[in-house]
C-alpha positions in Angstrom: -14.5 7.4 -55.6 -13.5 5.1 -52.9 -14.6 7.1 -50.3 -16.3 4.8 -47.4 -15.6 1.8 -49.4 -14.5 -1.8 -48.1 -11.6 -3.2 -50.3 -10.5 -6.5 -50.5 -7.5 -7.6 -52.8 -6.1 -11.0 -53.8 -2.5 -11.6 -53.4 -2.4 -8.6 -51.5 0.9 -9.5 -50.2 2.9 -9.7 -53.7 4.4 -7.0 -55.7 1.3 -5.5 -57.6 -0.4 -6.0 -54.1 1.7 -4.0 -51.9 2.1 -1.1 -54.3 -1.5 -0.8 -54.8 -2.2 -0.9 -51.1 0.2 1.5 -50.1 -1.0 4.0 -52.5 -4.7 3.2 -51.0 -3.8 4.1 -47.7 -1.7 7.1 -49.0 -4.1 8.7 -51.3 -7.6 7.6 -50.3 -8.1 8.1 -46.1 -12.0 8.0 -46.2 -11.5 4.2 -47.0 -13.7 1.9 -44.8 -11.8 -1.4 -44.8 -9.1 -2.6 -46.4 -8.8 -6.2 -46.7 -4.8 -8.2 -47.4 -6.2 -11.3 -48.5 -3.6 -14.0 -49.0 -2.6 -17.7 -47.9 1.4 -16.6 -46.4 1.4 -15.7 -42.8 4.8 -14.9 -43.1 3.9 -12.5 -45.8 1.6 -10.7 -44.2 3.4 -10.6 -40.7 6.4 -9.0 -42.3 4.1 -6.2 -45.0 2.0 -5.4 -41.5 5.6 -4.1 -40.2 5.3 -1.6 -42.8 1.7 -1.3 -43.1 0.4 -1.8 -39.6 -3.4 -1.8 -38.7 -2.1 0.1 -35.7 -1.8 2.9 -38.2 -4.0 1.9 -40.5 -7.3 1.6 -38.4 -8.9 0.0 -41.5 -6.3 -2.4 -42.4 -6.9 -6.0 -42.3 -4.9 -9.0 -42.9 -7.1 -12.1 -43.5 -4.9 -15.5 -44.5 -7.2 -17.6 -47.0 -7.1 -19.1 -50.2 -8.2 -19.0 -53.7 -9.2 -22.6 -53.7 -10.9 -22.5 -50.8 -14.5 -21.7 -51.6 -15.8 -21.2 -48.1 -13.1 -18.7 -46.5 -13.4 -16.3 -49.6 -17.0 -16.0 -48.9 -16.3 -15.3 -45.9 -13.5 -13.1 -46.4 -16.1 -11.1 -48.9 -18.6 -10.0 -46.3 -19.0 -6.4 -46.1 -17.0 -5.7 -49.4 -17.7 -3.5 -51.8 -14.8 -3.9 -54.4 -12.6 -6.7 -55.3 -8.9 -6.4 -56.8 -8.2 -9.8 -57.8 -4.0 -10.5 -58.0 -3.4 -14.0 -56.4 -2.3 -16.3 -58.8 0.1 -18.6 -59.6 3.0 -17.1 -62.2 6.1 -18.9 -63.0 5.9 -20.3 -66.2 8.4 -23.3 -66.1 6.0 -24.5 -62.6 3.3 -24.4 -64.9 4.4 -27.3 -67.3 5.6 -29.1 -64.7 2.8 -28.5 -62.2 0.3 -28.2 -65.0 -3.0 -28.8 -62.3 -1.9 -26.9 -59.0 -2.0 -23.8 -61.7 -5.6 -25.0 -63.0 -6.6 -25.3 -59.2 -5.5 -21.7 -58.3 -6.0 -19.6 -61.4 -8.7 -21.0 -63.2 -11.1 -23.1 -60.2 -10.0 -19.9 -57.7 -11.5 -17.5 -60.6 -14.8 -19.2 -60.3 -14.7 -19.1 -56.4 -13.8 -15.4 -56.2 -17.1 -14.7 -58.8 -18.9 -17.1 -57.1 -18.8 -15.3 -53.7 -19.3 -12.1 -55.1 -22.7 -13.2 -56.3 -23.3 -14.7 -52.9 -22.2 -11.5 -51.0 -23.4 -7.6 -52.3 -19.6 -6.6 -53.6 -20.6 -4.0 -56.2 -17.0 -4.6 -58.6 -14.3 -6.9 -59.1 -11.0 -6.1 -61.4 -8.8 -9.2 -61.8 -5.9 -8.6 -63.3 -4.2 -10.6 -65.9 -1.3 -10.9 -67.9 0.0 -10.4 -72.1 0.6 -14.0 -71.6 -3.1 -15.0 -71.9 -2.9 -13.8 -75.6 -2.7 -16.6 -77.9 -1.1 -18.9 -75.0 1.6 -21.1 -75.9 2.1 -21.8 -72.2 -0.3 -23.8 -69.4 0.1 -20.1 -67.3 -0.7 -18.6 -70.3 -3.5 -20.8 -70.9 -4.8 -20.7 -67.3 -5.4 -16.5 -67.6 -7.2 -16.8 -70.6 -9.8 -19.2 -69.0 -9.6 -16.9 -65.7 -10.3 -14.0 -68.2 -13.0 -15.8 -69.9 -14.6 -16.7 -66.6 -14.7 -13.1 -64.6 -16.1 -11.2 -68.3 -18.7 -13.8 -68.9 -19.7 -13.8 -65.0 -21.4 -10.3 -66.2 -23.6 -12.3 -68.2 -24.7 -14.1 -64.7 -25.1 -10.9 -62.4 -29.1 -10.4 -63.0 -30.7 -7.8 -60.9 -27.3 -6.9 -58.7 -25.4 -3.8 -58.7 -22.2 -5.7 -59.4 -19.4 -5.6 -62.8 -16.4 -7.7 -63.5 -13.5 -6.5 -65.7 -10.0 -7.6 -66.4 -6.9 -5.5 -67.0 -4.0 -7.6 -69.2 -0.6 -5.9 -69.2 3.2 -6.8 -70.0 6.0 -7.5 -67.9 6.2 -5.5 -64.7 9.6 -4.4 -64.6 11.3 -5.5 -61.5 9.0 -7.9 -60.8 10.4 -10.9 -59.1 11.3 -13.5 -60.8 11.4 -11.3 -63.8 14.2 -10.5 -66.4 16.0 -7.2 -64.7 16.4 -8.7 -61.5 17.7 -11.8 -62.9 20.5 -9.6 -65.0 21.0 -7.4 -62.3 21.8 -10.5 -59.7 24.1 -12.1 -62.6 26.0 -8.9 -64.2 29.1 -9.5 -62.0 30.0 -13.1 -63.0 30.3 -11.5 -67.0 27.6 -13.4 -68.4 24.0 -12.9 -69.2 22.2 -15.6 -70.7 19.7 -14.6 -73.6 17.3 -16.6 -74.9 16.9 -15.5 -78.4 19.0 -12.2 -80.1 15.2 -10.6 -81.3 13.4 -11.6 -78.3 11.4 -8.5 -77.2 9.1 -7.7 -74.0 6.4 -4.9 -73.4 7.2 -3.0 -69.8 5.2 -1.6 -67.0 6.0 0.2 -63.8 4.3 -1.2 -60.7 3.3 2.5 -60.5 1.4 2.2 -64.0 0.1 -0.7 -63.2 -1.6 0.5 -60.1 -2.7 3.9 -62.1 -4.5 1.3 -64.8 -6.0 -0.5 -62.1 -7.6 2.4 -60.3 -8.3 4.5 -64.0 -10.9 0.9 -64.5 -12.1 1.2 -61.1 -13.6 4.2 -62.1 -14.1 3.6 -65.7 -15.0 0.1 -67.0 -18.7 -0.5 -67.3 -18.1 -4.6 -66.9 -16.8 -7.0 -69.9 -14.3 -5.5 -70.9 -10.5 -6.2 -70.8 -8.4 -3.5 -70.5 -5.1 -3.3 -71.8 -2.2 -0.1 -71.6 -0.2 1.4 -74.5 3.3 0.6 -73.3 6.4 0.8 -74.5 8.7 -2.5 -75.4 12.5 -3.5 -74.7 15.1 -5.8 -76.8 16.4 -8.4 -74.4 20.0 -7.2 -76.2 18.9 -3.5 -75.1 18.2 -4.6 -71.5 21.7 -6.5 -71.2 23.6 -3.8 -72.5 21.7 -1.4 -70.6 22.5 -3.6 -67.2 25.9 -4.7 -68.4 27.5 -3.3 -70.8 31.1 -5.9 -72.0 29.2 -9.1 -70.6 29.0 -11.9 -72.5 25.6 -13.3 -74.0 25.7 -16.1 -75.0 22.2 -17.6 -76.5 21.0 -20.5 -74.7 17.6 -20.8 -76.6 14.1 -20.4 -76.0 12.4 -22.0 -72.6 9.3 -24.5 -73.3 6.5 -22.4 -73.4 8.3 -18.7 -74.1 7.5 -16.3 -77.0 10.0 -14.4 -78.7 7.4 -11.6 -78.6 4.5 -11.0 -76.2 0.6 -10.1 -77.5 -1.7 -8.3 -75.9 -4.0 -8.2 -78.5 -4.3 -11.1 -81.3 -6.0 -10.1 -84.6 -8.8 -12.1 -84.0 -9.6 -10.2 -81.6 -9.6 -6.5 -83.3 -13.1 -6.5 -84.4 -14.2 -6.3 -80.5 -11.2 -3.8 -79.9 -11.8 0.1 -79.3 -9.1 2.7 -78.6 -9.8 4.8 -75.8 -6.8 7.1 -76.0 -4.6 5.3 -72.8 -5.6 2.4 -73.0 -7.1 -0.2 -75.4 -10.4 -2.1 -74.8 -11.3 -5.7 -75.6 -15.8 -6.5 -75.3 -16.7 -9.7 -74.8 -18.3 -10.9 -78.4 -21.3 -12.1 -76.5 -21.8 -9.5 -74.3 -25.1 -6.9 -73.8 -23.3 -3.6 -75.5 -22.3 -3.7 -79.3 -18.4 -2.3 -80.2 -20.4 0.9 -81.7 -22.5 1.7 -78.6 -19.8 1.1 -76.2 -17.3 3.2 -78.6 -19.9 5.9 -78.5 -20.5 6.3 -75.1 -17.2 5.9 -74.2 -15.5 8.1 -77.0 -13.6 5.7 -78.2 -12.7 4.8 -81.8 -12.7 0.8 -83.3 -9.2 -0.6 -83.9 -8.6 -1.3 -87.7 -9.9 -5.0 -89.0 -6.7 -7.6 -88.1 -5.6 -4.9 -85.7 -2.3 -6.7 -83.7 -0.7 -5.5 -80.4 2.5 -7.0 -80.1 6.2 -6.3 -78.3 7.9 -7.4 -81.5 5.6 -4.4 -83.8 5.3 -2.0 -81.1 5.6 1.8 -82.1 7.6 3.0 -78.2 10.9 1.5 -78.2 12.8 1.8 -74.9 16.5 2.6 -75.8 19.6 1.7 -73.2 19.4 5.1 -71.9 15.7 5.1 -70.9 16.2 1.5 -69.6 18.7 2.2 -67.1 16.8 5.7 -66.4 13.8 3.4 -65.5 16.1 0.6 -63.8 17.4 3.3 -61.3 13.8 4.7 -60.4 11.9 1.6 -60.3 14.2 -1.5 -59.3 17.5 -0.5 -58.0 17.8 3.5 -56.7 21.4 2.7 -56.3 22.3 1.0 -59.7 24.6 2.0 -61.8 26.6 1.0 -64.9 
């Protein structure tokens, strides 16, 4: 499906971006272009030492940003499909840094589907985050808008060959600044700080992540957001999982935190289909009905107040599976 295409992808140099790109160049040679966009030098000199365009003939590392209008259009000449990662994450920045996030993932979603209309790129996937669900948080509140944006730029494509769709997923696991490197970094000084005893969090692999991405490359129609079935933790799990005998001692919930993640709010069930994998959230003001796009998708409508949430999840990671998953996805050498 990606055979003599030109790829571009935002935030190619962080965690989501490197896996993805690795598995491009690993599994799809008849690639045309391949396009790192991001605004780190640094980052992109030291992924080229592993990914070189010496190589990787149709490697590219272009330096940009997402607020800068001009360079993206320029950076989206000749492309055919857009995976859109860069953004701004970290939640405490966010409430004290409330506009640099408004600048990057909200005014740098409008640029990115602003030069896709301006240039002939044929899809865009952006990738979001279960935080965007009923936001509590400015980051949180930042994705929504971002989703909002790329679904209803379908709306605004007229005659072009071109679809936007989002994919919203839970915690990566091992992502940086995440959780399980945090307790792994902090297991030897005896203490791991938990921030409430029922706080729960959903949990992807970086190598499910990439799968989802490249399943709605081939799948979405455009105006949809996509969103995995996944399996949840119990922070309490995790810490006995990473250290068992440490001390927790609760130091409360951080401004703008959940005790448990969403991915899908109620509200939002009567646009919600179940395709099997994955779940799918229309825009309520978009050009295909829930019943048309359920038919010709095979998928089946979610029940009326229909909730997705880590805290009601049905898949329950146990200690056992966690440190399974901790030794082949974060830390090959961990142990307890």
């Amino acid at each position: 499906m990606l055979a003599d295409k030109s790829i571009l992808v935002t935030g190619g140099t962080g965690s989501f971006g490197k896996k993805f790109i690795g598995r491009i160049l690993a599994d799809y040679p008849k690639i045309k272009r391949l396009v790192v966009f991001s605004r780190d030098e640094l980052k992109q000199f030291d992924m080229s030492q592993q990914f070189s365009p010496s190589d990787y003939p149709g490697l590219r590392y272009f330096l940009g940003d997402m607020r800068d209008a001009h360079r993206l259009t320029r950076a989206l000449e000749g492309i055919d499909l857009v995976i859109h990662a860069a953004a701004l994450k970290q939640v405490p920045a966010a409430e004290y840094n409330p506009f640099e996030f408004i600048k990057t993932n909200i005014i740098g979603a409008q640029n990115l589907i602003d030069a896709c209309l301006d240039n002939d790129v044929k899809q865009v996937v952006a990738l979001s985050t279960d935080k965007a669900a009923a936001p509590v948080n400015l980051y949180g509140a930042t994705k929504l808008c971002s989703d909002k944006l790329f679904i209803a730029a379908n709306n605004i494509v007229g005659k072009r060959d071109l679809r936007f769709s989002v994919v919203r997923y839970g915690n990566v696991m091992g992502s940086r600044g995440s959780v399980i490197p945090f307790f792994l970094a902090r297991r030897d000084t005896g203490s791991l700080p938990i921030t409430d005893p029922a706080m729960t969090r959903f949990n992807i692999t970086l190598e499910d992540s990439v799968e989802m991405v490249l399943w709605s490359i081939a799948n979405t129609r455009g105006g949809e957001i996509i969103v995995p079935k996944i399996p949840s933790y119990r922070v309490t799990d995790l810490a006995e999982a990473i250290a068992p005998g440490c001390e927790t001692p609760v130091v409360g919930i951080r401004p703008g935190e959940k005790v448990h993640e969403e991915m899908i709010v109620p509200a939002d069930s009567l646009n919600t289909v179940d395709l099997g994998k994955y779940y799918a959230i229309l825009s309520p003001v978009g050009s295909i009905s829930v019943a048309d796009y359920a038919e010709q998708m095979g998928a089946t409508p979610v029940e009326p107040d229909f909730h997705y949430s880590s805290g009601k999840n049905e898949d329950f990671l146990d200690v056992g599976q966690l440190r399974e998953l901790i030794t082949r996805h974060v830390d090959p050498s961990f142990s307890v």
